[in-house]
C-alpha positions as a Markdown table, in Angstrom:
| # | Residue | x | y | z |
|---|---|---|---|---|
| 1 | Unk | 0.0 | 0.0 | 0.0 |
| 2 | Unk | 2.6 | 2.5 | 0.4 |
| 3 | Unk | 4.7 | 1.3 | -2.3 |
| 4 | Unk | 2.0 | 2.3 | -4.5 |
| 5 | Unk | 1.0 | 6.0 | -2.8 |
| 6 | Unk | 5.0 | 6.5 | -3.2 |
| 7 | Unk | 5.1 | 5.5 | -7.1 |
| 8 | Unk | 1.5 | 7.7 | -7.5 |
| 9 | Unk | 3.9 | 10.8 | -5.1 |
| 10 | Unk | 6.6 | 10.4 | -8.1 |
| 11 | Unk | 4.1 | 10.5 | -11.1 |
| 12 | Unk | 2.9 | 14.1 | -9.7 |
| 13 | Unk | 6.3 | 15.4 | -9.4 |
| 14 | Unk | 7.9 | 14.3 | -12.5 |
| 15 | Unk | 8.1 | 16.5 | -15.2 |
| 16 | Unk | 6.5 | 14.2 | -17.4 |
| 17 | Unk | 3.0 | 14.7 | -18.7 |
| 18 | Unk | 0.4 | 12.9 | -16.7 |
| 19 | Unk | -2.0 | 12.4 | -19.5 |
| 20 | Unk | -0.9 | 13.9 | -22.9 |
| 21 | Unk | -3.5 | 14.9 | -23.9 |
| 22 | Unk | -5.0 | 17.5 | -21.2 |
| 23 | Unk | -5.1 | 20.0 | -23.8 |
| 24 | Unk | -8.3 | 18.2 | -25.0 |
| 25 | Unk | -10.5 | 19.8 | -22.0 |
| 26 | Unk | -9.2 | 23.2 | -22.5 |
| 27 | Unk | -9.9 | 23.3 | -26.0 |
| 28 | Unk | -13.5 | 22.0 | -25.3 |
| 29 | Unk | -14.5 | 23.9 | -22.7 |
| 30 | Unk | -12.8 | 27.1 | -24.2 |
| 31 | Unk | -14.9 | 26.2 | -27.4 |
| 32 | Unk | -18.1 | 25.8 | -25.7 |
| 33 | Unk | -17.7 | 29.5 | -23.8 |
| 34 | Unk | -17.3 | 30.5 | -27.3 |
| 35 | Unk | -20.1 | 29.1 | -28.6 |
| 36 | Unk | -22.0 | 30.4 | -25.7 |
| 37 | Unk | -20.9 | 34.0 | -26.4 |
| 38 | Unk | -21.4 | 33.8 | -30.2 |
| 39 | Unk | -24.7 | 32.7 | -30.5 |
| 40 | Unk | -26.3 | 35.8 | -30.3 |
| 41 | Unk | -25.1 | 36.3 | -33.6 |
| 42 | Unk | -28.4 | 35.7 | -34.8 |
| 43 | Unk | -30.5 | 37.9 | -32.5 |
| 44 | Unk | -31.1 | 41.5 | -34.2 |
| 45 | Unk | -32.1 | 42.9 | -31.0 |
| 46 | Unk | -28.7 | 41.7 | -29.3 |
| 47 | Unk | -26.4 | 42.4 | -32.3 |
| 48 | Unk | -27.6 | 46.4 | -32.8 |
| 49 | Unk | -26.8 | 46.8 | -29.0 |
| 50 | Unk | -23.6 | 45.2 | -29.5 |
| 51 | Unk | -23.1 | 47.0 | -32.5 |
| 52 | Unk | -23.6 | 50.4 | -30.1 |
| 53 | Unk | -21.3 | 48.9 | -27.6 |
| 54 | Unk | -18.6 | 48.8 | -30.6 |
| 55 | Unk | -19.9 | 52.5 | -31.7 |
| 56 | Unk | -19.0 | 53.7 | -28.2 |
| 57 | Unk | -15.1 | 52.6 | -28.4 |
| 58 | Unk | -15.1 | 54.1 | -31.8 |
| 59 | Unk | -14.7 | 51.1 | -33.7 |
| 60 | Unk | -15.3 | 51.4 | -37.3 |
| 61 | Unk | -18.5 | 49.4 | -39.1 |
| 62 | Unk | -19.8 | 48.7 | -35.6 |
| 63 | Unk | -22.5 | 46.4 | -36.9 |
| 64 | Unk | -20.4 | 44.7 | -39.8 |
| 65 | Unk | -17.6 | 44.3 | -36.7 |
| 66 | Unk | -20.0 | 42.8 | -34.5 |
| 67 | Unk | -22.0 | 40.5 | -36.9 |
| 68 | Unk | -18.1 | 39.6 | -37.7 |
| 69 | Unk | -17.1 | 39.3 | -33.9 |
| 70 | Unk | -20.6 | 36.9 | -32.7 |
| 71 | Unk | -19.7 | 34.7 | -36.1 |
| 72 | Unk | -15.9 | 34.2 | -35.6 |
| 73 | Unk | -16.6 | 33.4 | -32.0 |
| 74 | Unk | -19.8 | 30.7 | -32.7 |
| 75 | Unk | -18.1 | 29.0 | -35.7 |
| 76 | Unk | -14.7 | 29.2 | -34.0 |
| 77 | Unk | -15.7 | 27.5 | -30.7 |
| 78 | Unk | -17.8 | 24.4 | -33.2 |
| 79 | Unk | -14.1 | 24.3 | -34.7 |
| 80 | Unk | -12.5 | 24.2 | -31.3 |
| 81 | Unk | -15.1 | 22.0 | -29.7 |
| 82 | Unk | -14.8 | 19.5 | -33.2 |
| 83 | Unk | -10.9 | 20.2 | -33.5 |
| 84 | Unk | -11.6 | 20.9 | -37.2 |
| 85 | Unk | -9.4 | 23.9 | -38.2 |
| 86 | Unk | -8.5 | 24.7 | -34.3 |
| 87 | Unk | -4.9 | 26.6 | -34.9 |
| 88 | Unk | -7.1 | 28.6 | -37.8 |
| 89 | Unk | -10.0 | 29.0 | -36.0 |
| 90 | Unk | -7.3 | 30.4 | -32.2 |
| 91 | Unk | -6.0 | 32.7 | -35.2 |
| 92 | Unk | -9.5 | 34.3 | -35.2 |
| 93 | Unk | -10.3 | 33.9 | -31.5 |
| 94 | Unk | -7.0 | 35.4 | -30.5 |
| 95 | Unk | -7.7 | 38.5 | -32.5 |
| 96 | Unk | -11.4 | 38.8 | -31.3 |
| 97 | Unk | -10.3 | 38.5 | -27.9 |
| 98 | Unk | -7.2 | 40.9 | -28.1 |
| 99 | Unk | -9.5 | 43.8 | -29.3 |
| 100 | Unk | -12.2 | 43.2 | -26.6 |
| 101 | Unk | -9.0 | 43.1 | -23.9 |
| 102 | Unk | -7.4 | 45.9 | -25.2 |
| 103 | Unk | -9.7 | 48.0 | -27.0 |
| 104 | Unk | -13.1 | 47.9 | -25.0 |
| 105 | Unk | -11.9 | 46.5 | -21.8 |
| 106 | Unk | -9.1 | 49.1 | -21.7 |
| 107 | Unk | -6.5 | 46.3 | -20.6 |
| 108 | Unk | -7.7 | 46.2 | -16.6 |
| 109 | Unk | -6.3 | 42.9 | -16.8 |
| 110 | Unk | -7.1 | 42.7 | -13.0 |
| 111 | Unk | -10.4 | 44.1 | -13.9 |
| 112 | Unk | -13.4 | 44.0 | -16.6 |
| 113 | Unk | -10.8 | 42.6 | -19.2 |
| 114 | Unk | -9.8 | 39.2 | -16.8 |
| 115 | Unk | -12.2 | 37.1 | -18.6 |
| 116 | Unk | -11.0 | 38.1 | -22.5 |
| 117 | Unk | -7.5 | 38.2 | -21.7 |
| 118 | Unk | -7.7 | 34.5 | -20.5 |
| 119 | Unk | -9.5 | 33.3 | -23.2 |
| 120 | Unk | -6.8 | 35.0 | -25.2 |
| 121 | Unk | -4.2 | 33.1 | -23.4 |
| 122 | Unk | -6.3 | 29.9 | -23.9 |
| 123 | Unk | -6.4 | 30.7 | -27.3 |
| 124 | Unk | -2.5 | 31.3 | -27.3 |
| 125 | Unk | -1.9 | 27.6 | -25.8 |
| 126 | Unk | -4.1 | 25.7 | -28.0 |
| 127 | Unk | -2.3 | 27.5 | -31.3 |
| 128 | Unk | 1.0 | 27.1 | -29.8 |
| 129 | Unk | 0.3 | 23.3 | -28.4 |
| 130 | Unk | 0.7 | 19.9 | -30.0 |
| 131 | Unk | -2.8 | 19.2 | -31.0 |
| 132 | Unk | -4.5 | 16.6 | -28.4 |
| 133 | Unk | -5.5 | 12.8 | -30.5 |
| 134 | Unk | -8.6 | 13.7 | -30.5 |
| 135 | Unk | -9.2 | 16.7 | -32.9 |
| 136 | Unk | -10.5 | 15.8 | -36.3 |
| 137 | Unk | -7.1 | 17.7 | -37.9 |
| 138 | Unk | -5.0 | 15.1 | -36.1 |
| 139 | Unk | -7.5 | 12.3 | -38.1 |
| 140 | Unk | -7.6 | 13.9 | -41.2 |
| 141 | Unk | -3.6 | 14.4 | -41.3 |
| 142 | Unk | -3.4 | 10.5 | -40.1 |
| 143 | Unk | -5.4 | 9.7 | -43.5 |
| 144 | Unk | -3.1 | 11.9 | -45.4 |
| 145 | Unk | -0.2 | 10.6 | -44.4 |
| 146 | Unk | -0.6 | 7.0 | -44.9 |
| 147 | Unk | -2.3 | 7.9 | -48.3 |
Protein backbone atom coordinates (compact mmCIF):
# COMPACT_ATOMS: atom_id res chain seq x y z
CA UNK A 1 0.00 0.00 0.00
CA UNK A 2 2.61 2.53 0.38
CA UNK A 3 4.66 1.34 -2.25
CA UNK A 4 2.04 2.28 -4.46
CA UNK A 5 1.03 6.00 -2.78
CA UNK A 6 5.03 6.46 -3.25
CA UNK A 7 5.07 5.51 -7.13
CA UNK A 8 1.48 7.73 -7.46
CA UNK A 9 3.87 10.81 -5.14
CA UNK A 10 6.59 10.36 -8.12
CA UNK A 11 4.14 10.54 -11.10
CA UNK A 12 2.93 14.11 -9.72
CA UNK A 13 6.35 15.41 -9.39
CA UNK A 14 7.88 14.33 -12.51
CA UNK A 15 8.05 16.49 -15.16
CA UNK A 16 6.49 14.24 -17.42
CA UNK A 17 2.96 14.74 -18.66
CA UNK A 18 0.42 12.87 -16.67
CA UNK A 19 -1.96 12.36 -19.49
CA UNK A 20 -0.95 13.92 -22.88
CA UNK A 21 -3.52 14.93 -23.88
CA UNK A 22 -4.99 17.51 -21.21
CA UNK A 23 -5.05 20.00 -23.83
CA UNK A 24 -8.34 18.19 -24.96
CA UNK A 25 -10.47 19.84 -21.98
CA UNK A 26 -9.24 23.22 -22.48
CA UNK A 27 -9.86 23.25 -25.95
CA UNK A 28 -13.49 21.97 -25.28
CA UNK A 29 -14.55 23.94 -22.72
CA UNK A 30 -12.80 27.09 -24.17
CA UNK A 31 -14.93 26.16 -27.42
CA UNK A 32 -18.07 25.78 -25.68
CA UNK A 33 -17.70 29.47 -23.83
CA UNK A 34 -17.33 30.50 -27.32
CA UNK A 35 -20.13 29.10 -28.60
CA UNK A 36 -22.00 30.38 -25.70
CA UNK A 37 -20.90 33.99 -26.40
CA UNK A 38 -21.42 33.81 -30.15
CA UNK A 39 -24.74 32.68 -30.53
CA UNK A 40 -26.31 35.81 -30.34
CA UNK A 41 -25.08 36.31 -33.59
CA UNK A 42 -28.37 35.68 -34.79
CA UNK A 43 -30.54 37.87 -32.53
CA UNK A 44 -31.13 41.46 -34.19
CA UNK A 45 -32.08 42.90 -31.04
CA UNK A 46 -28.71 41.68 -29.29
CA UNK A 47 -26.42 42.37 -32.34
CA UNK A 48 -27.61 46.38 -32.80
CA UNK A 49 -26.81 46.82 -29.02
CA UNK A 50 -23.64 45.16 -29.50
CA UNK A 51 -23.12 47.01 -32.47
CA UNK A 52 -23.62 50.37 -30.05
CA UNK A 53 -21.34 48.87 -27.62
CA UNK A 54 -18.61 48.80 -30.59
CA UNK A 55 -19.88 52.48 -31.71
CA UNK A 56 -19.03 53.70 -28.16
CA UNK A 57 -15.13 52.57 -28.45
CA UNK A 58 -15.13 54.13 -31.79
CA UNK A 59 -14.74 51.12 -33.68
CA UNK A 60 -15.28 51.43 -37.28
CA UNK A 61 -18.53 49.39 -39.10
CA UNK A 62 -19.77 48.72 -35.56
CA UNK A 63 -22.55 46.40 -36.92
CA UNK A 64 -20.38 44.70 -39.76
CA UNK A 65 -17.55 44.32 -36.70
CA UNK A 66 -20.03 42.78 -34.49
CA UNK A 67 -22.00 40.51 -36.86
CA UNK A 68 -18.13 39.63 -37.70
CA UNK A 69 -17.14 39.30 -33.93
CA UNK A 70 -20.57 36.90 -32.70
CA UNK A 71 -19.72 34.72 -36.10
CA UNK A 72 -15.86 34.23 -35.63
CA UNK A 73 -16.65 33.36 -32.04
CA UNK A 74 -19.78 30.65 -32.70
CA UNK A 75 -18.12 29.03 -35.69
CA UNK A 76 -14.72 29.17 -33.97
CA UNK A 77 -15.69 27.50 -30.67
CA UNK A 78 -17.77 24.36 -33.16
CA UNK A 79 -14.06 24.29 -34.65
CA UNK A 80 -12.46 24.25 -31.29
CA UNK A 81 -15.10 21.95 -29.69
CA UNK A 82 -14.81 19.51 -33.24
CA UNK A 83 -10.87 20.17 -33.46
CA UNK A 84 -11.61 20.91 -37.23
CA UNK A 85 -9.40 23.92 -38.22
CA UNK A 86 -8.52 24.65 -34.28
CA UNK A 87 -4.93 26.64 -34.91
CA UNK A 88 -7.08 28.55 -37.84
CA UNK A 89 -9.96 28.96 -35.95
CA UNK A 90 -7.31 30.41 -32.22
CA UNK A 91 -6.01 32.75 -35.15
CA UNK A 92 -9.48 34.31 -35.16
CA UNK A 93 -10.27 33.91 -31.50
CA UNK A 94 -7.01 35.38 -30.50
CA UNK A 95 -7.69 38.54 -32.52
CA UNK A 96 -11.38 38.83 -31.26
CA UNK A 97 -10.28 38.46 -27.95
CA UNK A 98 -7.23 40.92 -28.15
CA UNK A 99 -9.47 43.85 -29.29
CA UNK A 100 -12.16 43.21 -26.62
CA UNK A 101 -8.98 43.09 -23.93
CA UNK A 102 -7.39 45.92 -25.18
CA UNK A 103 -9.73 48.02 -26.95
CA UNK A 104 -13.12 47.89 -25.04
CA UNK A 105 -11.89 46.49 -21.82
CA UNK A 106 -9.08 49.14 -21.74
CA UNK A 107 -6.47 46.34 -20.63
CA UNK A 108 -7.70 46.17 -16.64
CA UNK A 109 -6.32 42.88 -16.80
CA UNK A 110 -7.11 42.68 -13.02
CA UNK A 111 -10.36 44.06 -13.93
CA UNK A 112 -13.36 44.00 -16.62
CA UNK A 113 -10.84 42.56 -19.17
CA UNK A 114 -9.76 39.23 -16.79
CA UNK A 115 -12.17 37.11 -18.57
CA UNK A 116 -11.04 38.06 -22.49
CA UNK A 117 -7.52 38.21 -21.68
CA UNK A 118 -7.69 34.48 -20.45
CA UNK A 119 -9.45 33.28 -23.20
CA UNK A 120 -6.84 34.98 -25.16
CA UNK A 121 -4.19 33.08 -23.36
CA UNK A 122 -6.32 29.91 -23.86
CA UNK A 123 -6.35 30.72 -27.32
CA UNK A 124 -2.54 31.26 -27.35
CA UNK A 125 -1.89 27.63 -25.78
CA UNK A 126 -4.11 25.70 -27.99
CA UNK A 127 -2.34 27.53 -31.29
CA UNK A 128 1.04 27.07 -29.80
CA UNK A 129 0.28 23.33 -28.38
CA UNK A 130 0.72 19.89 -29.98
CA UNK A 131 -2.83 19.21 -30.99
CA UNK A 132 -4.53 16.61 -28.44
CA UNK A 133 -5.54 12.75 -30.53
CA UNK A 134 -8.64 13.74 -30.54
CA UNK A 135 -9.17 16.72 -32.94
CA UNK A 136 -10.54 15.84 -36.30
CA UNK A 137 -7.09 17.68 -37.90
CA UNK A 138 -5.05 15.13 -36.08
CA UNK A 139 -7.47 12.27 -38.08
CA UNK A 140 -7.57 13.90 -41.23
CA UNK A 141 -3.62 14.40 -41.32
CA UNK A 142 -3.43 10.51 -40.07
CA UNK A 143 -5.40 9.73 -43.54
CA UNK A 144 -3.08 11.91 -45.42
CA UNK A 145 -0.20 10.58 -44.37
CA UNK A 146 -0.64 7.03 -44.93
CA UNK A 147 -2.26 7.87 -48.32
Amino acid sequence: MQVNFLNKMKALLKPDAIWANALFILRIWVGIIFIWYGRNFYDTTKMNAFANFLDSYHIPSPLLNAYISKTFEFFGGLCLVAGLFTRIACIFMIINMAVATFVTQKSELFGDAIHTFLLLLICVVVFFSELDKFTLDRIIWAKKNNS
